[in-house]
C-alpha positions as CSV (number, residue, x, y, z in Angstrom):
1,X,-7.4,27.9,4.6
2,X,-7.9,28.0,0.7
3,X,-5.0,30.8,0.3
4,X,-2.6,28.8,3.0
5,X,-3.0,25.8,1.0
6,X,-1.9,27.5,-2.5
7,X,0.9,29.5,-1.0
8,X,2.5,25.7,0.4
9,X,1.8,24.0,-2.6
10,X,3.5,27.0,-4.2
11,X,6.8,27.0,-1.9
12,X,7.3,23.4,-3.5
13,X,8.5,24.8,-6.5
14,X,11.3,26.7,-4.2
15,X,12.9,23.7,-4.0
16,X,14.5,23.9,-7.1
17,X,15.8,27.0,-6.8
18,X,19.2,28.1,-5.7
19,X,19.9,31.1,-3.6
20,X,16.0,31.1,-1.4
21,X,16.6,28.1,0.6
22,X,19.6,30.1,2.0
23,X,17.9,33.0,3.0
24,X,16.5,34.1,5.9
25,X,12.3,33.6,7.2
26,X,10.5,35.6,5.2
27,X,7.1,37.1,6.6
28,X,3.7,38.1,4.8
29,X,0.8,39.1,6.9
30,X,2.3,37.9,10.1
31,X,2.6,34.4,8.8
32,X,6.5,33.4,8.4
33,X,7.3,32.0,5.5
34,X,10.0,29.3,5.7
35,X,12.0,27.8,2.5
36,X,15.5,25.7,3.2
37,X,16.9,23.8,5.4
38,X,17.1,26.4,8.3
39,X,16.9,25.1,11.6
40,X,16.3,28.4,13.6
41,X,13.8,28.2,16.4
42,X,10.9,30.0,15.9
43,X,8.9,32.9,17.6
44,X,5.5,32.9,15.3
45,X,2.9,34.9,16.2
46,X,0.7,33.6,13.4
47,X,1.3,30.6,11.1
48,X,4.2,28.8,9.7
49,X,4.2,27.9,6.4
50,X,7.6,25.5,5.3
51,X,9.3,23.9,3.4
52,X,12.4,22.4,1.9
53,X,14.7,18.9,1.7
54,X,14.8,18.8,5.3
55,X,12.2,20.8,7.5
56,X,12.9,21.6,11.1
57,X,10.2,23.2,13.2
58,X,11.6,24.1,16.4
59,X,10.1,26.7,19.6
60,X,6.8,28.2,19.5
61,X,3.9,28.4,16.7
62,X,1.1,30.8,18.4
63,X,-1.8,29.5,15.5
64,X,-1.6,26.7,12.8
65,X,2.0,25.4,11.0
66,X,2.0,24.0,7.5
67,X,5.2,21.8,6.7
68,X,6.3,20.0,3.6
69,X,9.5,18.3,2.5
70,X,11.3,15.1,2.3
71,X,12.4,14.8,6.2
72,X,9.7,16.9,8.1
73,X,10.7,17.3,11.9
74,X,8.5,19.0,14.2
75,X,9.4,20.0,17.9
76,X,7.8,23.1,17.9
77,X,4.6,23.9,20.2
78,X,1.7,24.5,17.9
79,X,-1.3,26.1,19.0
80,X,-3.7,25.6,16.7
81,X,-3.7,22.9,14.0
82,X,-0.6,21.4,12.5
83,X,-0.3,19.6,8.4
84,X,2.8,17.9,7.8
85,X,3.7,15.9,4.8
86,X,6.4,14.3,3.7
87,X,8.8,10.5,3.3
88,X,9.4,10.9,7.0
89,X,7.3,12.9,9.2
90,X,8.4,12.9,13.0
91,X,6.4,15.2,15.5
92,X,7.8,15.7,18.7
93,X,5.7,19.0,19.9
94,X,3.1,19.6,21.6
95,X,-0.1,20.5,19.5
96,X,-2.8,22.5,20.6
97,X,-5.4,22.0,17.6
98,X,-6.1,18.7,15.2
99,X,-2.9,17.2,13.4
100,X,-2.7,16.4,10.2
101,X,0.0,14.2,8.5
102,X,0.6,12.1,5.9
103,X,4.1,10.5,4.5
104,X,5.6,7.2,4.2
105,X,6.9,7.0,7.6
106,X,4.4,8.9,10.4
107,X,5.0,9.4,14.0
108,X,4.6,10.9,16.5
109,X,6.9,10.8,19.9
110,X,5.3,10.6,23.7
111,X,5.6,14.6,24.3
112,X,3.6,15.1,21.0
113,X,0.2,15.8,22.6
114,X,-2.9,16.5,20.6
115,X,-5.2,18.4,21.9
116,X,-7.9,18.1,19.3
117,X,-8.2,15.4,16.7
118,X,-5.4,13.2,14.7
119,X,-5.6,12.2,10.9
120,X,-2.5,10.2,10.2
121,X,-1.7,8.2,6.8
122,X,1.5,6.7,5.4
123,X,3.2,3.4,4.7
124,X,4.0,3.2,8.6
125,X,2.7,5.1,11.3
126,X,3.1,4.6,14.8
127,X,1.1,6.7,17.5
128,X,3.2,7.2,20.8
129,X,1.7,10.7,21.7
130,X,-1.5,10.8,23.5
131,X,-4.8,12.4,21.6
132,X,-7.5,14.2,23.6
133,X,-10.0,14.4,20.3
134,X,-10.4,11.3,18.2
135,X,-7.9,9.3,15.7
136,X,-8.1,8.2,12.3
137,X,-4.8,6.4,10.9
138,X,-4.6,4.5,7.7
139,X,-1.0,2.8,6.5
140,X,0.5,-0.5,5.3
141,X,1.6,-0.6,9.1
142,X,-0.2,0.9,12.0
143,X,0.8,0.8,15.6
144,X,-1.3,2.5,18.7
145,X,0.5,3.1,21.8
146,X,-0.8,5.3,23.6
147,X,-4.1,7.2,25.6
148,X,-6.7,8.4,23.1
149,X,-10.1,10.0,24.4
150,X,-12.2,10.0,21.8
151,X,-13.1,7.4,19.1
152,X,-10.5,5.5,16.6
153,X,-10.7,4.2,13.2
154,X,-7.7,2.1,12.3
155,X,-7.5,0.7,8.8
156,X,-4.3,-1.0,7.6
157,X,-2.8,-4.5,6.5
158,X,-0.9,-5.3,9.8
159,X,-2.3,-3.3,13.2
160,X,-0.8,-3.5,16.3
161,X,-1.3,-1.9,19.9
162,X,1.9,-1.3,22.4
163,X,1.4,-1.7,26.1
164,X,0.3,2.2,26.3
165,X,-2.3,1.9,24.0
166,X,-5.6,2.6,25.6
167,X,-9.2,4.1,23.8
168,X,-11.3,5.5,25.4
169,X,-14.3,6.3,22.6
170,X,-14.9,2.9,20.4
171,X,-12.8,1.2,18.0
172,X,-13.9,0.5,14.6
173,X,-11.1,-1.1,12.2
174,X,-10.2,-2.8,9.2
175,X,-7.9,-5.5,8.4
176,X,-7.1,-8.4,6.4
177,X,-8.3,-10.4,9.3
178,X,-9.7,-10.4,12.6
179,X,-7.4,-9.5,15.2
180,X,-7.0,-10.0,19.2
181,X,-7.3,-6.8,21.0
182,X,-6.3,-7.0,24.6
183,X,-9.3,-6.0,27.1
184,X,-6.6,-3.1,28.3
185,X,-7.0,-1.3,25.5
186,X,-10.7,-1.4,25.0
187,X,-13.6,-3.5,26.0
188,X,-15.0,-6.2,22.9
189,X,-17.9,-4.3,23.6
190,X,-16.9,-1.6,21.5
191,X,-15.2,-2.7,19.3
192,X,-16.3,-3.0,15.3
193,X,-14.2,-4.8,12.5
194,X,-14.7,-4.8,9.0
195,X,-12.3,-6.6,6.2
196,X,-10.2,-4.5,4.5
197,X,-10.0,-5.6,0.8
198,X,-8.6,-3.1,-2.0
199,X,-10.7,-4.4,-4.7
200,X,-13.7,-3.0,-2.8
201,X,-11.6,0.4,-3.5
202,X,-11.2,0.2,-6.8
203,X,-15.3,-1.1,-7.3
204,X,-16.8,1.7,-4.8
205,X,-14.5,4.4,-7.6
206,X,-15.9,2.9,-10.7
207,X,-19.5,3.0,-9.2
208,X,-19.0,6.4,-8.6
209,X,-17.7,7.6,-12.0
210,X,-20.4,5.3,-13.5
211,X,-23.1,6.9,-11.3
212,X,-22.2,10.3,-11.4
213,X,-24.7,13.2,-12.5
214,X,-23.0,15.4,-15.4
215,X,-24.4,19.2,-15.4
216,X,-25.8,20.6,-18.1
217,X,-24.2,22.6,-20.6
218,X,-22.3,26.0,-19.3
219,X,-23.6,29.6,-19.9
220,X,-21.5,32.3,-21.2
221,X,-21.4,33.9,-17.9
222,X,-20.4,30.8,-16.1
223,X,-17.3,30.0,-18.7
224,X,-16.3,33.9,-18.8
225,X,-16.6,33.9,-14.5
226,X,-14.3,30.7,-15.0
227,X,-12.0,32.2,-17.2
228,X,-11.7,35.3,-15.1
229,X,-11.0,33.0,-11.8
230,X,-8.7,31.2,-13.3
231,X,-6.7,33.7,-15.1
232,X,-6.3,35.7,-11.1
233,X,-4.9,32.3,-9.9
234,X,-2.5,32.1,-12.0
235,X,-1.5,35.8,-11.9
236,X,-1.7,36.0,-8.0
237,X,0.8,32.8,-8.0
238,X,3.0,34.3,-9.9
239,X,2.8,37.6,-8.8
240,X,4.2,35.9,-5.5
241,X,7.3,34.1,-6.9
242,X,8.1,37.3,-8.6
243,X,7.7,39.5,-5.6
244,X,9.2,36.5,-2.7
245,X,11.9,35.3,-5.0
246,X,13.3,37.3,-8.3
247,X,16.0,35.7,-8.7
248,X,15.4,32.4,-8.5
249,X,12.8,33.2,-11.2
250,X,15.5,35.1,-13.3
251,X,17.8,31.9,-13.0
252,X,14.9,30.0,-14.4
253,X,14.0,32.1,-16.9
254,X,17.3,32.6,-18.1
255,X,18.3,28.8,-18.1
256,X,14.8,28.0,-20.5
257,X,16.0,30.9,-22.7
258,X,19.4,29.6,-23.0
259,X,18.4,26.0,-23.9
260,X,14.4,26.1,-24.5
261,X,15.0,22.6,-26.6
262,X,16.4,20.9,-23.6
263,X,14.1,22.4,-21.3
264,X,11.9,20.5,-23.5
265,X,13.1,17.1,-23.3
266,X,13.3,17.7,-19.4
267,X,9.9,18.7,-19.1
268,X,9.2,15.4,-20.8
269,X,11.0,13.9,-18.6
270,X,10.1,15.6,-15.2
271,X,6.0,15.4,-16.2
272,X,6.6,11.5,-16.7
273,X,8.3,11.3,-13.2
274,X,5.2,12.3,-11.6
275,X,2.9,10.5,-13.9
276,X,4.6,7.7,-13.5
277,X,4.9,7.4,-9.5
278,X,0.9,7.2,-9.0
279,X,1.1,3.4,-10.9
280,X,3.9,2.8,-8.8
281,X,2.5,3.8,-5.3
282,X,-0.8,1.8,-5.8
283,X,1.1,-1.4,-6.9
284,X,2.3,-1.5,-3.0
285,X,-0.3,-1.2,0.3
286,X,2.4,1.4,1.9
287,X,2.2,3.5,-1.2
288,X,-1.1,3.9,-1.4
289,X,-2.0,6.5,1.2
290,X,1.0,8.6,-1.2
291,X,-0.8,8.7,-4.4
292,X,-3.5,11.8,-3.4
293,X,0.4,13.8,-1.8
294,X,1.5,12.6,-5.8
295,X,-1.7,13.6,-7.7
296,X,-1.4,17.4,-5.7
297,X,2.5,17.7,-6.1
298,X,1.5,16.8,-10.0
299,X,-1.1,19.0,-10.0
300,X,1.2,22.1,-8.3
301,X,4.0,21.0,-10.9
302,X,1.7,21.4,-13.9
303,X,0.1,25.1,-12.8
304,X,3.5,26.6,-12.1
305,X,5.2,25.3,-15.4
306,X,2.2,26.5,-16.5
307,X,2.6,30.3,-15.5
308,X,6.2,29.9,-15.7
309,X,6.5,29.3,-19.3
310,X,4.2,32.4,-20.2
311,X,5.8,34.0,-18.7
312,X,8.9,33.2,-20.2
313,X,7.6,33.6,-23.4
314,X,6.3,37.0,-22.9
315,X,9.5,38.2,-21.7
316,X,10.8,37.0,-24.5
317,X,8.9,39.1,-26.7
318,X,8.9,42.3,-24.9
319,X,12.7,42.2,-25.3
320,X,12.1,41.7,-28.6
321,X,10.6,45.1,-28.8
322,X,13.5,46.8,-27.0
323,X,12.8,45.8,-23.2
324,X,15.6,45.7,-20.8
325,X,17.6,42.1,-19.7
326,X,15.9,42.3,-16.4
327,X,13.6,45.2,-16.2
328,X,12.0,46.5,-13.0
329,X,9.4,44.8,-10.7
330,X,6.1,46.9,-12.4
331,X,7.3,45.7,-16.2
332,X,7.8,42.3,-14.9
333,X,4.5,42.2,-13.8
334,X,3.1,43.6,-16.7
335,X,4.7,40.7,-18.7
336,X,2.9,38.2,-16.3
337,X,-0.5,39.9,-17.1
338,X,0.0,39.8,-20.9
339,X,1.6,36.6,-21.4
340,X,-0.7,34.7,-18.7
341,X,-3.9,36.5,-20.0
342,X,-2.9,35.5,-23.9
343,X,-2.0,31.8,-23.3
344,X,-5.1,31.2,-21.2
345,X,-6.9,32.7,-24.3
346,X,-5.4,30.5,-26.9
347,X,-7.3,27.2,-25.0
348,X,-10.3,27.8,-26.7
349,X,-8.4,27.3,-30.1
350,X,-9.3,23.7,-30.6
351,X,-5.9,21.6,-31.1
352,X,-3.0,24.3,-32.0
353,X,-4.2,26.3,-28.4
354,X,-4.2,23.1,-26.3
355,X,-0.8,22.3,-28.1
356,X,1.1,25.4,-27.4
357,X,-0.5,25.8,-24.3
358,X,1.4,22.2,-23.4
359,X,4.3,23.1,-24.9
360,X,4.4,26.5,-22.4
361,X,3.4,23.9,-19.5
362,X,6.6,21.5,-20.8
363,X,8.9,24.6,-20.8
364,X,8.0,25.9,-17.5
365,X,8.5,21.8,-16.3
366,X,11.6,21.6,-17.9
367,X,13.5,24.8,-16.1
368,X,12.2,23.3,-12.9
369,X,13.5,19.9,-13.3
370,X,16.9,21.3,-14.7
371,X,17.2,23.4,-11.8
372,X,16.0,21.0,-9.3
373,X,18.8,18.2,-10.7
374,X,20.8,20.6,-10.4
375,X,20.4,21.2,-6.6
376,X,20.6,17.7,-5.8
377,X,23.3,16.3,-7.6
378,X,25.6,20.3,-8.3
379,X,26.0,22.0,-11.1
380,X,28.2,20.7,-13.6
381,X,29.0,23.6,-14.8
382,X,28.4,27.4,-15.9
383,X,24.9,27.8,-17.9
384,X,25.6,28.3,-21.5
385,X,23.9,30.5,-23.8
386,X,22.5,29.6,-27.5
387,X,25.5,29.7,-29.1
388,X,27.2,27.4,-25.9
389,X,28.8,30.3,-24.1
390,X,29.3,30.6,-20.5
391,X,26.5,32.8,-19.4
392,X,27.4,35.0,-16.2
393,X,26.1,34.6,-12.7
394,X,23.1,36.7,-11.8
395,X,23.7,38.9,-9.0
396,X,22.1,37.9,-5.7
């Protein structure tokens, strides 16, 4: 589940690219690996793994689907567990497993069965399918309508039950207030409430930074064994992009080497976007439940600049020494290794490490976020080179 995890937060980074999202699935393993907007139904059987701007799950998933994007839609039969995240999540499909989903706007239709249990969080979420296992939902707005089996825990500022909502576990939930929940639904019985206040939040965090138990000082076999982890994280992630998708990774690394200062100032820019929108989310109850989706997608954003400026830089240098442009697969890799394993090394140089190892992380950043305004708003024009010359296409 570890590896699954990675690989989608790692397929985020596609977004910004140009030529992937219009290719066809791609498999690994016997999991099929979706980036775009494709629509195609689907014959998996393994997992799904996809994203883009708009995601569209359609036909048959034998074991678990992973989907991320800004519109997720899912009208595929999953059937094992499905994870969807986005603005607006809609599931329409049948799933076999536990369901998973999170997103400003969550819900899920009448034919969207769950066979085991339902986590749901967003700024609204509404629950029309029924759920054999038990629900947890958490949102500015929450609304229950219809059969669930097991127990629920609802916690929201406004909650409300349709005329198909019926429990049949117990209810616990939390709301500004005590609410009126019609006998229908569930007996009084078994039902507990408990205030929701978000300073409680905030207090029940600081207790637990204020209470937590620091270990003692590392050994030099636990910092080396971290090192060593580390340093294959990065080199399996981007042994992946180089592999899945060359030329998107050319285009990237071509576009920082053209303009590396304003790659630069969009890093800047692009790392304060993200930095930014976890103030934002908690000022509002609906944004909340967004800010762990915001500190993961800022997380993601930071490790792949990360590898992507090494290994910029290391390309860099090997032409230097008489490389080729674009070199084969086996030299690209090489460059990876080199410039991955020397950048890691330089954080334990106190102050001028950390700093060029931020300055690689703002590089890598900045050919994202240049390519990724790019996608959404077109390209203004050709990329220009250092001395502001049109620089010729890459061939697909």
């Amino acid at each position: 589940m570890e590896f699954k995890g990675i690989l989608l937060a790692s397929l985020l980074a596609t977004l910004a690219s140009h030529g992937f999202a219009d290719t066809s699935d791609r498999m690994i393993g016997g999991d099929i690996l979706r980036a775009g907007d494709s629509s195609a139904p689907l014959q998996a059987t393994r997992d799904v793994l996809a994203t883009g701007a708009t995601v569209t799950l359609d036909g048959t998933v034998a074991q678990d689907a992973h989907a991320a994007g800004f519109v997720v839609d899912v009208d595929a039969a999953t059937g094992g567990d499905l994870y969807a995240v986005g603005f607006s999540v809609g599931l329409r499909g049948a799933v076999g497993g536990d369901l998973t989903a999170s997103g400003f706007s969550v819900r899920t239709s009448t034919g969207a069965s769950v066979g085991g249990n339902a986590r749901l969080a967003g700024g609204r979420v509404t629950i029309d399918g029924p759920v054999q296992g038990a629900l947890a939902a958490a949102g500015g707005s929450v609304t229950l309508n219809s059969d669930v089996s097991g127990d629920v825990m609802l916690a929201g500022e406004t909650l409300k039950f349709g005329p198909d909502a019926r429990i049949g576990g117990t209810l616990s939930y939390s709301a500004p207030t005590r609410i009126d929940i019609p006998e229908r639904v569930i007996p009084a019985d078994r039902v507990t409430f408990e205030p929701y206040e978000r300073r409680e939040v905030i207090r029940d965090a600081r207790d637990t930074w204020e209470n937590w138990e620091y270990p003692v000082l590392p050994t030099f076999l636990t910092v080396l064994s971290g090192f060593l982890i580390t340093l294959g994280f990065f080199i399996v992630i981007g042994a992946l992009f180089l592999t899945l998708a060359p030329a998107q990774v050319r285009h990237l690394r071509h576009s920082i080497e053209a303009r590396p200062g304003m790659a630069l100032l969009s890093g800047v820019i692009g790392l304060s976007i993200l930095f930014g929108l976890v103030p934002i989310s908690a000022m509002a109850v609906v944004g909340i439940p967004l800010i762990p989706i915001v500190l993961l997608a800022t997380v993601a954003v930071w490790t792949l600049g990360y590898i992507l400026g090494a290994y910029v830089l290391a390309m860099r240098s090997l032409r230097a020494f008489g490389a080729a442009e674009d070199p084969q697969i086996w030299m690209r890799l090489l460059a990876l290794v080199i410039g991955v394993t020397i950048v890691t090394l330089l954080n334990f140089i106190p102050v001028l490490g950390w700093m060029a190892n931020f300055a690689l992380v703002l590089l890598g950043i900045g050919g994202m976020t240049t390519a990724l305004f790019e996608r959404l708003v077109g390209n203004a024009g050709p990329t220009l080179d250092a001395e502001m010359r049109p620089m010729e296409r890459d061939p697909d």
